[in-house]
C-alpha positions in Angstrom: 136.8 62.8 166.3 139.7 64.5 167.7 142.8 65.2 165.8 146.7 64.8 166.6 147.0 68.6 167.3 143.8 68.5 168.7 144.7 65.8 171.4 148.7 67.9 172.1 146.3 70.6 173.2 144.0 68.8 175.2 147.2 66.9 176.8 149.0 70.2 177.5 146.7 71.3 179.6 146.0 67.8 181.7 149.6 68.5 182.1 149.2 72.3 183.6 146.3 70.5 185.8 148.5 68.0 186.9 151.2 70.0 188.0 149.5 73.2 189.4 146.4 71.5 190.8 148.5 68.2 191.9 146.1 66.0 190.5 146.1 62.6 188.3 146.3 62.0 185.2 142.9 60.4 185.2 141.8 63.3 187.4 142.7 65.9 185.0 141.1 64.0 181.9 137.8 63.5 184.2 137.8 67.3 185.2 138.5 68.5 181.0 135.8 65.8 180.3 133.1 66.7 183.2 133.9 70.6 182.8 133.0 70.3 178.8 130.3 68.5 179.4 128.6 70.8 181.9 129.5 74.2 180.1 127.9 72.1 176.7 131.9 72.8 175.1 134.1 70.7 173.2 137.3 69.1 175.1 138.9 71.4 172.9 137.6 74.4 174.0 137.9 73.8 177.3 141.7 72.9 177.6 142.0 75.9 175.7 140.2 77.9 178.7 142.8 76.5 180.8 145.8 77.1 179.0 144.4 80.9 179.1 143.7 81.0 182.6 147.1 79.6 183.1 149.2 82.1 181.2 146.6 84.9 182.3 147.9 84.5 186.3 151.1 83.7 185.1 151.5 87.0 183.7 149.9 88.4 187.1 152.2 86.7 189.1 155.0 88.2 186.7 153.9 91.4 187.1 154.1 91.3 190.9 157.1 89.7 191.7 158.6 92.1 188.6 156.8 95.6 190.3 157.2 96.1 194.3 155.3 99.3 194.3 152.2 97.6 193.1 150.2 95.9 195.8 150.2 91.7 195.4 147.5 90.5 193.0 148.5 86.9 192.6 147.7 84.7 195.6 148.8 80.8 195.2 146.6 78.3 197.3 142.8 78.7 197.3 142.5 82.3 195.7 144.8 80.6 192.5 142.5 81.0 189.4 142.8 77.3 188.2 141.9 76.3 191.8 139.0 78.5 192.0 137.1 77.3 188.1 138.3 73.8 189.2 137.8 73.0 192.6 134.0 71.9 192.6 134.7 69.7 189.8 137.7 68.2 190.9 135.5 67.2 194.5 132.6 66.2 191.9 135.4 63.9 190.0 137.3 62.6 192.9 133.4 61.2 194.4 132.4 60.0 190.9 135.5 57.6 191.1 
């Protein structure tokens, strides 16, 4: 059973999927759900993997809008981290529905 804090955790990052990835609602939910479910991880631990993944490349694309001398390391579009862990299982969700 999942608690209140549990749930805020799990709905903060439908809402980073939502907004990077520009999916739905029920679309993020499905790709938390189908993503747990294939790594064998709780809801939990997954939203947490994303909330990670999001503040890891948004500390990278920080870093290279802060540092001109270094060369870019933050691509948006395809080579964007959520986009790459996500993108098979938001095509797998969008077919299941």
């Amino acid at each position: 059973m999942i608690v209140a804090w549990q749930q805020k955790i799990i709905n903060q990052a439908k809402e980073l999927l939502i907004t990077r990835e520009h999916v739905s609602e029920a679309q993020a939910h499905r790709l938390i759900q189908k993503r747990s479910m294939n790594l064998r991880i709780s809801k939990l631990e997954c939203a947490t993997q994303i909330i990670a993944r999001y503040n890891q490349s948004l500390g990278e694309e920080e870093n290279t809008l802060t540092n001109r001398n270094r060369t870019k390391t933050f691509a948006q579009g395809d080579n964007h981290p959520l986009t790459s862990v996500f993108f098979n299982a938001k095509n797998n969700a969008e077919e299941s529905i």
